[in-house]
C-alpha positions in Angstrom: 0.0 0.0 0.0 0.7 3.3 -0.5 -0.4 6.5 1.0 1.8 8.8 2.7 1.5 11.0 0.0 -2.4 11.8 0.6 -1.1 12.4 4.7 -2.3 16.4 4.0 -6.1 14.7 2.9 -5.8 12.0 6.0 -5.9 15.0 8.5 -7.9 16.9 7.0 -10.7 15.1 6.6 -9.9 12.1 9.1 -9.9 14.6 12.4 -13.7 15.7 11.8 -15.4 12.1 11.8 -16.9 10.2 14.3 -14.4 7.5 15.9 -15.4 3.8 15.0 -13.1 2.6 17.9 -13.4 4.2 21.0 -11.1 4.9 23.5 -9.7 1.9 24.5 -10.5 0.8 28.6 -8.3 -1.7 30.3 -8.6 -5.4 29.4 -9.1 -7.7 31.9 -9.6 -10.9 30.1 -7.4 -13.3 32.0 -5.2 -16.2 30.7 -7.9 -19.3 30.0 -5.8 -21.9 31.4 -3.3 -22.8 34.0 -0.8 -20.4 33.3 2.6 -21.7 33.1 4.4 -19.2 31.8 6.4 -18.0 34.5 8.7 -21.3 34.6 9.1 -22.0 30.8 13.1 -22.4 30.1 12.7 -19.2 27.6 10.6 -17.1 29.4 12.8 -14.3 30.3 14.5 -14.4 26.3 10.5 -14.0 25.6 9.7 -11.1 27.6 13.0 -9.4 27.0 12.1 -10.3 23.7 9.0 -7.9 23.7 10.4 -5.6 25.7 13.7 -4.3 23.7 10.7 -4.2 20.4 9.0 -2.1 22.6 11.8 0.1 23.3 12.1 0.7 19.5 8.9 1.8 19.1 6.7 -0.7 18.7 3.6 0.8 20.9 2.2 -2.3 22.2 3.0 -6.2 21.7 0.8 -9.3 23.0 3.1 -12.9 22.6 2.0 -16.4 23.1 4.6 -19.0 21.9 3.6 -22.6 22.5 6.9 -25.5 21.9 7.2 -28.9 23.6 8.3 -27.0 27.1 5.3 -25.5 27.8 3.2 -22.0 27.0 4.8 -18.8 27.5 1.8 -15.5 27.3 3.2 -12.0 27.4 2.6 -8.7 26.8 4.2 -4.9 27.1 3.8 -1.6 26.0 0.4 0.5 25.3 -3.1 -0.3 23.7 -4.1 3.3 24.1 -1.6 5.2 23.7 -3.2 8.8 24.4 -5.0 7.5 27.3 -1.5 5.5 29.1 -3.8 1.9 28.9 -1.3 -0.5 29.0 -1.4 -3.5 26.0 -2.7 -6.7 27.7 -1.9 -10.0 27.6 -5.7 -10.8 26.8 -5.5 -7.0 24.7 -8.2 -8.3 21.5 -6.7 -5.6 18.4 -7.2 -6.3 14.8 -5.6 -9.4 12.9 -6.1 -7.7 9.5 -5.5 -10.6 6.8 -5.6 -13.6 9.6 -9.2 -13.0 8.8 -8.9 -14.9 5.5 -7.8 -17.7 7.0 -10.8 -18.0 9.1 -13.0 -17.0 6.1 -11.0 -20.4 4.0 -11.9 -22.5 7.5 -15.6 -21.5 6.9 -15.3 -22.3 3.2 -14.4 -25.7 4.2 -16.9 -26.6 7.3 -20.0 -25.4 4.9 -18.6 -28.2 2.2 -18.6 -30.4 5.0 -22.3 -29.3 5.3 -23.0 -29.4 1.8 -26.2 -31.1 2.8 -27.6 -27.5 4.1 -25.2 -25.2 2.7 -25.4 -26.5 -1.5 -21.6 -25.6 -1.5 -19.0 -29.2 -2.0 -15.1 -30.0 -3.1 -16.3 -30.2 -6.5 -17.6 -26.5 -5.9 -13.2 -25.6 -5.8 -13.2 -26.1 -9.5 -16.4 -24.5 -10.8 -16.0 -20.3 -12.3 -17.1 -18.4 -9.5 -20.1 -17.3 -12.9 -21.8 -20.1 -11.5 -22.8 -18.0 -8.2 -21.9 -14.3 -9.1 -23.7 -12.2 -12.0 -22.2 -11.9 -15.6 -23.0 -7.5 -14.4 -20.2 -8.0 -12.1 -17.5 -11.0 -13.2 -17.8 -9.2 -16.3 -16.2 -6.1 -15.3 -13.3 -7.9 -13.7 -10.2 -9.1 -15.1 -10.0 -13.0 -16.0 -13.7 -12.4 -14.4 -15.1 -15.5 -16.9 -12.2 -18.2 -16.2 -11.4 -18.1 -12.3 -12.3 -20.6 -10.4 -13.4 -20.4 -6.3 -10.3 -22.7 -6.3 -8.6 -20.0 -7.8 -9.1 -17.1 -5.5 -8.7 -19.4 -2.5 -5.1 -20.0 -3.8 -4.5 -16.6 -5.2 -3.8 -17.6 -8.8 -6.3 -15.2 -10.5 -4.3 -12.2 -11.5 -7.2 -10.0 -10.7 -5.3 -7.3 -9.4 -5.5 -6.3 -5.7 -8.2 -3.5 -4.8 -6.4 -2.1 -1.9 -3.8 -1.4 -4.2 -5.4 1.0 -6.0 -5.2 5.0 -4.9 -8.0 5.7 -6.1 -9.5 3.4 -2.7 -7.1 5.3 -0.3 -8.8 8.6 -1.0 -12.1 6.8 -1.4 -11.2 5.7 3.0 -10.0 9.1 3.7 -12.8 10.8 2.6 -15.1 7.6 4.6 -13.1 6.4 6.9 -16.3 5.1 8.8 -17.9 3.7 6.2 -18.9 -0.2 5.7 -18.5 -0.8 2.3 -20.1 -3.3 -0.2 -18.7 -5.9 -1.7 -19.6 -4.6 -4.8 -18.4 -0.8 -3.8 -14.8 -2.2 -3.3 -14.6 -4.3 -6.3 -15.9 -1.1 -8.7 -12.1 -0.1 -7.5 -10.6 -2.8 -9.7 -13.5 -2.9 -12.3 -11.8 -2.8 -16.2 -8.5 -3.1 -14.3 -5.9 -5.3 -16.6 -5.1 -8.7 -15.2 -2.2 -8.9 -13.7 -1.7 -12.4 -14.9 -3.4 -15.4 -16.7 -5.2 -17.6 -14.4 -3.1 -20.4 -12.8 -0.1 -18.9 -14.4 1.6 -17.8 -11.1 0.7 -16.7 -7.8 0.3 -13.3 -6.4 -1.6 -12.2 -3.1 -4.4 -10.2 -3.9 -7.2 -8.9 -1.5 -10.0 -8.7 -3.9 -9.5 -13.1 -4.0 -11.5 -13.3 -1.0 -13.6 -10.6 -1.1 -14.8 -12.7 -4.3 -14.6 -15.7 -1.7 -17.1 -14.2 0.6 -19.7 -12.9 -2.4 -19.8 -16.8 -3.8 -20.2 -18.2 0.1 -23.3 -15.5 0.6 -24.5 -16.5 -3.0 -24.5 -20.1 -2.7 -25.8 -20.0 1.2 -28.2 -17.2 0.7 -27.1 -16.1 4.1 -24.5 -13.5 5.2 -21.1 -14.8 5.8 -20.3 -12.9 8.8 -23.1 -14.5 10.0 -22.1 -18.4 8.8 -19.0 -17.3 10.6 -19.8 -17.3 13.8 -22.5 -20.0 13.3 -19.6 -22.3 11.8 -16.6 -21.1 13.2 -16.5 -18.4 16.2 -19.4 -20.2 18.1 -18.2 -23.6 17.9 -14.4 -22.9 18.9 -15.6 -20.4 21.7 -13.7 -17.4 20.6 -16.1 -15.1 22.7 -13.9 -12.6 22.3 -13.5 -12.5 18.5 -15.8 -9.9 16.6 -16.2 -9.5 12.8 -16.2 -5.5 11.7 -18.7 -4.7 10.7 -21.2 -7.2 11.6 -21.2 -6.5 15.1 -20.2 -3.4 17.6 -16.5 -3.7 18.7 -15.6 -3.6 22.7 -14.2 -1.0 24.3 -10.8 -3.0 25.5 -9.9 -3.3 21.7 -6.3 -1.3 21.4 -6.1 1.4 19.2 -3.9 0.9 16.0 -1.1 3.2 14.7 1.3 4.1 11.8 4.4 6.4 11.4 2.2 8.3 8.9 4.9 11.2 8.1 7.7 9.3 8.8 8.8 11.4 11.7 8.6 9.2 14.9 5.5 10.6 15.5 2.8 7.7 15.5 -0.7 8.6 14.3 -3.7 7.2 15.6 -5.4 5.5 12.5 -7.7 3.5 14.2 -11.0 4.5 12.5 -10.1 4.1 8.8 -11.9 1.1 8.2 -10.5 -0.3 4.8 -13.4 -2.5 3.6 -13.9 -4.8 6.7 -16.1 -7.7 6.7 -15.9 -8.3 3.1 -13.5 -11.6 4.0 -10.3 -10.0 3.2 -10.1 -7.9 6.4 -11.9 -7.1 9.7 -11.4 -10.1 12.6 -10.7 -8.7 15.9 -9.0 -11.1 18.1 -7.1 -12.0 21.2 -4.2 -14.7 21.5 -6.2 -16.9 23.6 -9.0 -17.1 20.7 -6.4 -17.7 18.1 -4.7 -20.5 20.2 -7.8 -22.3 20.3 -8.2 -21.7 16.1 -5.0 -23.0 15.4 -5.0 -25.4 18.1 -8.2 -27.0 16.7 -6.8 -26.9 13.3 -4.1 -27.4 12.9 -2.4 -29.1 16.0 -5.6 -31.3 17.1 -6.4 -31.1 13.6 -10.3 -32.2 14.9 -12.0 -29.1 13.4 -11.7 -30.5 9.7 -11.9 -33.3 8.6 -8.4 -34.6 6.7 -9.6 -34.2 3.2 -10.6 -30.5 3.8 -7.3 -29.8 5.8 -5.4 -31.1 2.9 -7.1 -29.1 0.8 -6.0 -26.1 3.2 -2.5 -27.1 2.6 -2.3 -28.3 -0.7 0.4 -25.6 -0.9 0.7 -24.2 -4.5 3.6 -21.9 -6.4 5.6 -19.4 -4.2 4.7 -15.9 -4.0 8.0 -14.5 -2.3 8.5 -16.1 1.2 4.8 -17.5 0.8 2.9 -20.1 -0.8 -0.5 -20.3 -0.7 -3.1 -23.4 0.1 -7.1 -23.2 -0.3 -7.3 -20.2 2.1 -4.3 -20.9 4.0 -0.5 -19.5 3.9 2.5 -21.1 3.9 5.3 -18.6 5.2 8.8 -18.5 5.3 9.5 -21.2 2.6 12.8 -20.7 2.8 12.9 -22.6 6.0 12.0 -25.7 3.9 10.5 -28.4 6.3 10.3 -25.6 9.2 8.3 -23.1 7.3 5.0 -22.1 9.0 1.6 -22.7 8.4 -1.5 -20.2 9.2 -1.5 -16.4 8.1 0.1 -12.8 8.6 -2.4 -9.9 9.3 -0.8 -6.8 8.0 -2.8 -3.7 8.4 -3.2 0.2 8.4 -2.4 0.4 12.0 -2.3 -3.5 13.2 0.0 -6.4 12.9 -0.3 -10.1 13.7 1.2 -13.8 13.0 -0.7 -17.0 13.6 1.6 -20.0 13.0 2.1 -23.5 13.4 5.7 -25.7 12.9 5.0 -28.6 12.3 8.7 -29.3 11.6 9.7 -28.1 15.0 6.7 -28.5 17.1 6.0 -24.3 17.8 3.0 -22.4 17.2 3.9 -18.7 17.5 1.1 -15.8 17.4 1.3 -11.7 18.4 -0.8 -9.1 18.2 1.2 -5.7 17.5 -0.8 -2.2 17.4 1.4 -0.8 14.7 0.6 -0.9 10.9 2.8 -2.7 8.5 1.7 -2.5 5.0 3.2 0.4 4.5 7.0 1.5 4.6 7.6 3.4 7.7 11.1 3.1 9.6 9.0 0.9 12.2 8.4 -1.7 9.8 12.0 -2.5 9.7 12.1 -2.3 13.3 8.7 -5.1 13.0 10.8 -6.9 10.2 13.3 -7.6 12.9 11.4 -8.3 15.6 9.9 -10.7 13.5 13.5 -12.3 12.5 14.5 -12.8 16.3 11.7 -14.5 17.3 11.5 -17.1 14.3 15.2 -17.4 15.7 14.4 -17.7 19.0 11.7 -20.3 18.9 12.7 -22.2 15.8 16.2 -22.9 17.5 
């Protein structure tokens, strides 16, 4: 993304408007389990960890890392940063794109229901023109030969809405607003392709927004909805909310971004880039994600083995990633130690949610800093990132 040159238009027009997230009160959501965390070999490298990102910059950093010694849960620094609210270790914050991976889950549990829900594997293979109208796939690149297979795995070339400037200033000027599906994707509407389908990979939002239209097609229900029916509700991540389906607490942290590149963080909580169209919008604590991933991927009891395959069917390499049916495969270049889940990377939010399997870890964070966008904290996030790969792969 790109849009520290529209900073004059952000303040303008972004001061004036009513705030979507409120001023954030204390958390008090308390660790769910026996917490151990105190005598794990590592847990003073964890903390110290968190604490030296924090000193960078970083305003606020939730950590749960789970390895064959135990679970270690910390957290430091500030969810509110005006109001001195320190970042808990129960602190629920955005998890920007970790959302798709719960929106693939859902995918999966309403083919398992195919009974009720009229969705099945074969469904993977079929155009997504057998659910969404020739007035819309007609307007979008490669619109007539993508499969929901396709945008699961991001091999579509449609390009990537968020992407485009024109759907910056369209936020700045709205940053409240809860788009349509079909409002975002007029952003990309006569857009080139940016490859031939199945060609290559290459991440692109819009895939699952198309991946949420064909699920409320086919179901004749609203996904968030299915969501919580299939997913949220089942799991017991009570404190999980889809934006903008439902009202956000008042313990969620508030989200910032080096806009100017000055050290001064801005608050850009309240621009609300398209949530709950599938690509974006799942707010989240670590102790909810545990039990996703746990469920998943560890217990692997929340999918049946010919769905979770599916998941991880991993296909061709987009950078560091590849990509299965709605979930990532990150840092490939560990080879038999790369990760599987997915990275949130937001306006003013950051998160990981992954599971070795090669090395037994699960590692997920919640930071309150955005990291789509270049910003000298972003290298400081890179490397936070870096050490704690090293320090819980090794």
């Amino acid at each position: 993304m790109r849009f520290l040159f529209i900073a004059i238009t952000f303040l303008l027009l972004f001061s004036c408007k009513k705030a979507f997230v409120e001023k954030t009160e204390p958390s008090t959501i308390p660790v769910p389990w026996n917490d151990t965390s105190a005598i794990h070999p590592k847990a003073a490298a964890f903390q110290g960890l968190i604490e030296k990102y924090r000193k960078q910059g970083l305003p606020g950093i939730s950590l749960l890392v789970r390895d064959t010694r135990g679970t270690w849960v910390g957290a430091t620094g500030k969810a509110d940063l005006e109001n001195n609210i320190p970042f808990d270790k129960g602190q629920v914050g955005s998890v920007a794109s970790i959302t798709k991976l719960t929106i693939g889950t859902l995918l999966f549990k309403l083919i398992e229901d195919s009974v009720n829900t009229g969705l099945n594997y074969r469904s993977l293979a079929q155009p997504i023109t057998t659910w969404l109208p020739s007035r819309i796939t007609g307007k979008i690149a490669n619109g007539d030969r993508i499969t929901l297979g396709d945008c699961m795995k991001h091999e579509t070339g449609v390009p990537d809405l968020i992407e485009q400037s024109t759907f910056y200033l369209a936020v700045l000027n709205q940053p409240n607003k809860n788009w349509k599906a079909e409002e975002l994707l007029e952003f990309i509407y006569n857009k080139p392709a940016d490859f031939s389908p199945r060609d290559t990979a290459v991440y692109s939002n819009t895939n699952t927004l198309l991946v949420s239209m064909v699920i409320d097609a086919a179901t004749g229900k609203k996904h968030g909805d299915l969501l919580h029916q299939y997913v949220l509700k089942p799991l017991n991540m009570k404190n999980s909310y889809y934006q903008s389906y439902e009202a956000l607490p008042n313990t969620v942290a508030q989200g910032y971004f080096d806009l100017y590149n000055n050290n001064r963080l801005v608050n850009v909580s309240n621009l609300i880039a398209g949530s709950g169209n599938g690509y974006y919008g799942l707010h989240s604590n670590l102790f909810d994600l545990y039990r996703f991933i746990d469920a998943l991927l560890l217990q692997q009891t929340f999918l049946t083995s010919k769905s979770l395959a599916y998941m991880q069917a991993s296909g061709k390499q987009d950078g560091q990633n590849r990509y299965g049916y709605g979930m990532m495969q990150k840092f490939v270049e560990l080879g038999a130690n790369a990760g599987w889940g997915h990275s949130g990377r937001g306006l003013g939010y950051s998160a990981n949610l992954f599971y070795f399997p090669g090395k037994g870890v699960t590692h997920i964070f919640l930071i309150n800093y955005g990291t789509d966008s270049d910003s000298r904290l972003r290298e400081v996030f890179y490397r936070f990132q870096e050490e704690l790969l090293d320090l819980t792969l090794n």
